[in-house]
C-alpha positions as semicolon CSV with decimal commas, in nm:
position;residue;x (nm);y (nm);z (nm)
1;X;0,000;0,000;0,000
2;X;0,266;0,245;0,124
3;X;0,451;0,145;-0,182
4;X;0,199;0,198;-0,406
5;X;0,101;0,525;-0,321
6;X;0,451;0,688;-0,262
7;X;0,645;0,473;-0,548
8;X;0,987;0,661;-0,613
9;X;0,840;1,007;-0,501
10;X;1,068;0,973;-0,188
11;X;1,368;0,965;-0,400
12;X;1,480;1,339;-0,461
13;X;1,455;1,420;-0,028
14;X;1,679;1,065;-0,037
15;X;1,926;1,177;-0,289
16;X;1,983;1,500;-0,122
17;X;2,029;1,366;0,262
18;X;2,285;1,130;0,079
19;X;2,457;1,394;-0,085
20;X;2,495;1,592;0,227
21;X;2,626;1,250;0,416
22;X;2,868;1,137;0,159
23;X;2,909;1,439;-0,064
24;X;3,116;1,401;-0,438
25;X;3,100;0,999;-0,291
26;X;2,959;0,769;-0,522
27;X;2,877;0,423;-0,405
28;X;2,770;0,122;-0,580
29;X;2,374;0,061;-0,497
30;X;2,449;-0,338;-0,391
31;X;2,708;-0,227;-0,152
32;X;2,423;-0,019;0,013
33;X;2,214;-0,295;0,000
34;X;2,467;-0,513;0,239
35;X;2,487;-0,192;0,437
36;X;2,076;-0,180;0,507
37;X;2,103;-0,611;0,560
38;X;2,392;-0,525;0,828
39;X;2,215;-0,259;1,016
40;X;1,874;-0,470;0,972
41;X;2,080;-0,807;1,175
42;X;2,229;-0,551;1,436
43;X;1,862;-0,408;1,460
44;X;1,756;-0,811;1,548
45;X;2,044;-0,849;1,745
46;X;1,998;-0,505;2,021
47;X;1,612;-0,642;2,018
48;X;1,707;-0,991;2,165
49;X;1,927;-0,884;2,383
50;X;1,633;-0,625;2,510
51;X;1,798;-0,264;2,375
52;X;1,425;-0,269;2,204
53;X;1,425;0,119;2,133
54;X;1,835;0,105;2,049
55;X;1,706;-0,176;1,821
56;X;1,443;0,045;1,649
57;X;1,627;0,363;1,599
58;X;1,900;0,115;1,395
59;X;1,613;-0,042;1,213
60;X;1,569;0,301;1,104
61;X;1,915;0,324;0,941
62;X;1,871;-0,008;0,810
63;X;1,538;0,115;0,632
64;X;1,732;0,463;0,498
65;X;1,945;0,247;0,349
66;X;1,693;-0,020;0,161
67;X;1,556;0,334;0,057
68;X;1,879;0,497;-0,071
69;X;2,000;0,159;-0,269
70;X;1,718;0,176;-0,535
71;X;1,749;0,547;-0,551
72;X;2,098;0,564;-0,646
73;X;2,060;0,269;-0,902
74;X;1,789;0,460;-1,045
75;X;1,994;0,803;-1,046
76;X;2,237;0,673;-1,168
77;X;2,112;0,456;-1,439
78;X;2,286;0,113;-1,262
79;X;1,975;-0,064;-1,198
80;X;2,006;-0,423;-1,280
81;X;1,847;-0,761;-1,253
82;X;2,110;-0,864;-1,024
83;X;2,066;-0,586;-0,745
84;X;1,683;-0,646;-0,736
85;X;1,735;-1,026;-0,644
86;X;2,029;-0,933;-0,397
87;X;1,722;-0,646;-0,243
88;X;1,490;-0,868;-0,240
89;X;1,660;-1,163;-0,078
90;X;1,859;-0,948;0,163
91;X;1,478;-0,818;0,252
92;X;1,401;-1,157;0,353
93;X;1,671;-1,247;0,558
94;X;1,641;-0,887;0,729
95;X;1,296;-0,917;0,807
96;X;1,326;-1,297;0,944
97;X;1,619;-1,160;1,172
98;X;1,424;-0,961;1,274
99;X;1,128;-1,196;1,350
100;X;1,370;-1,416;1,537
101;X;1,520;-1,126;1,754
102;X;1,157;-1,066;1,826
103;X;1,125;-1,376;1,901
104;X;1,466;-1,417;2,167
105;X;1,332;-1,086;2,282
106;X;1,006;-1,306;2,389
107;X;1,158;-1,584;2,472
108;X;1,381;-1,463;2,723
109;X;1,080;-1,277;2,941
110;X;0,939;-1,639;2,915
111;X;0,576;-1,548;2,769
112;X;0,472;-1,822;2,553
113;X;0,161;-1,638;2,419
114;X;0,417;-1,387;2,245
115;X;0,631;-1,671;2,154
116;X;0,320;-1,819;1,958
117;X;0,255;-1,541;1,804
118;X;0,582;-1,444;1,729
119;X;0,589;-1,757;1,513
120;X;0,246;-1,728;1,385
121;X;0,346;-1,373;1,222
122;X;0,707;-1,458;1,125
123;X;0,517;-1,737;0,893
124;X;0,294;-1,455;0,793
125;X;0,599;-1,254;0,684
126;X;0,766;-1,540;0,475
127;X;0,507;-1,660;0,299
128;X;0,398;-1,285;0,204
129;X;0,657;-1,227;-0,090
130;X;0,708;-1,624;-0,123
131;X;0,337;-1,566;-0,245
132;X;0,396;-1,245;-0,484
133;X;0,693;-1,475;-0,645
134;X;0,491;-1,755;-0,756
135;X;0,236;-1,528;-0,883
136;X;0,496;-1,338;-1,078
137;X;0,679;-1,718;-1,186
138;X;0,314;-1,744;-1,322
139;X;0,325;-1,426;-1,532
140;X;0,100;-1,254;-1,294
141;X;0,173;-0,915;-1,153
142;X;0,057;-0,950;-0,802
143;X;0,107;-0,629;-0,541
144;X;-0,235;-0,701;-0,371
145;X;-0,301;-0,733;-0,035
146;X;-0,272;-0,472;0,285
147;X;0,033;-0,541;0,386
148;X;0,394;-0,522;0,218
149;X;0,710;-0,503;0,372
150;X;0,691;-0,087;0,440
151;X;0,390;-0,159;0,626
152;X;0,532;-0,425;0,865
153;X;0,853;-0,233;0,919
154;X;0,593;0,091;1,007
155;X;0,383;-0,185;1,277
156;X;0,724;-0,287;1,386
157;X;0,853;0,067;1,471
158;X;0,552;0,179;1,604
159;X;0,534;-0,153;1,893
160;X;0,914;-0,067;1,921
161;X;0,920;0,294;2,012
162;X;0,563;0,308;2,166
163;X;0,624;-0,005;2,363
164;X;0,384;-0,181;2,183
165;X;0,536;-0,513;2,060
166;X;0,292;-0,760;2,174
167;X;0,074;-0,555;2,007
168;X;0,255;-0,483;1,689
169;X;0,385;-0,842;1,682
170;X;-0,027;-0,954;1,703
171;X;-0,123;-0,710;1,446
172;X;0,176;-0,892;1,217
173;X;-0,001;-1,235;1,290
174;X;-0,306;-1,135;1,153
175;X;-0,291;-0,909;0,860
176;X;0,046;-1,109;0,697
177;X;-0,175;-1,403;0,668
178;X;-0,480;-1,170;0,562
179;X;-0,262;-1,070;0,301
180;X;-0,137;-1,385;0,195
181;X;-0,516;-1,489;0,165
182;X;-0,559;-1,160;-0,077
183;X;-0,303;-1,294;-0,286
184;X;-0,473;-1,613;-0,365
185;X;-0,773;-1,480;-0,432
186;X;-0,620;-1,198;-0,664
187;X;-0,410;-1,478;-0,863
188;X;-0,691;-1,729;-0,893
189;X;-0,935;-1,427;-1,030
190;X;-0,620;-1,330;-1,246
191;X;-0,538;-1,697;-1,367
């Protein structure tokens, strides 16, 4: 959704904070996409070992950066084939890292409910894009459903820094698998 309705609109205000970071440095987009992956484990990481708010504010460099990488391919006319697959499976891994330092996070204050849960929406968010694949291994475009990965990084930040986990991690349970269900509906009417 978030996606859809901002696209690359973000890119010019992205451009410019990177310009002011690294200015007259130019730095290829993949290399920035290891950068985001980094700061997304060391995000997981600071959550398990309960820095929970440390561990959001360096999910938000990890995000900057999953930002800047497709903005400076596109800038720059580098985008390839290759640093989409290494964006989209670095995603993955990120957001499962995440899921499991979540999870530790859980784990260690001993509530089972959260650890169920935990699980239950860390299924959610692999079988979300595992979904869009097939579809698109079908020929069939398929963005549908509420909720993409900017939308469960937004529920994650929000739980983090309004110490709302549970909450955020309950709202991931639900509307991953709500959105998994849009996307067989939306390929079967599109097959």
């Amino acid at each position: 959704m978030i996606s859809n309705k901002v696209g690359h609109s973000l890119d010019p205000a992205i451009l410019k904070l990177y310009r002011f970071l690294f200015a007259g440095t130019t730095i290829n987009p993949n290399y920035l996409t290891l950068i985001g992956a980094i700061f997304g484990y060391a995000s997981a990481m600071c959550i398990a070992f309960g820095y929970v708010k440390t561990g959001g504010v360096v999910l938000l460099f990890s995000g900057f950066f999953d930002l800047l990488d497709g903005a400076i391919a596109r800038s720059t006319n580098t985008v390839s084939r290759f640093g989409g697959f290494l964006d989209s499976v670095l995603d993955r891994y990120t957001d499962l890292f995440l899921m499991f330092g979540i999870f530790v996070f859980f784990l260690k204050q001993g509530q089972l409910y959260a650890l169920v849960l935990t699980f239950v929406a860390t299924i959610g968010v692999a079988i979300i894009p595992y979904a869009r694949a097939r579809a698109e291994a079908a020929s069939i475009e398929c963005r549908a459903g509420i909720l993409e990965r900017p939308e469960r990084l937004v529920i994650l930040l929000i739980g983090i820094f309004f110490n709302l986990l549970l909450y955020a991690v309950f709202v991931l349970a639900v509307l991953s698998h709500v959105t998994v269900i849009q996307r067989i509906f939306f390929v079967k009417k599109n097959s």
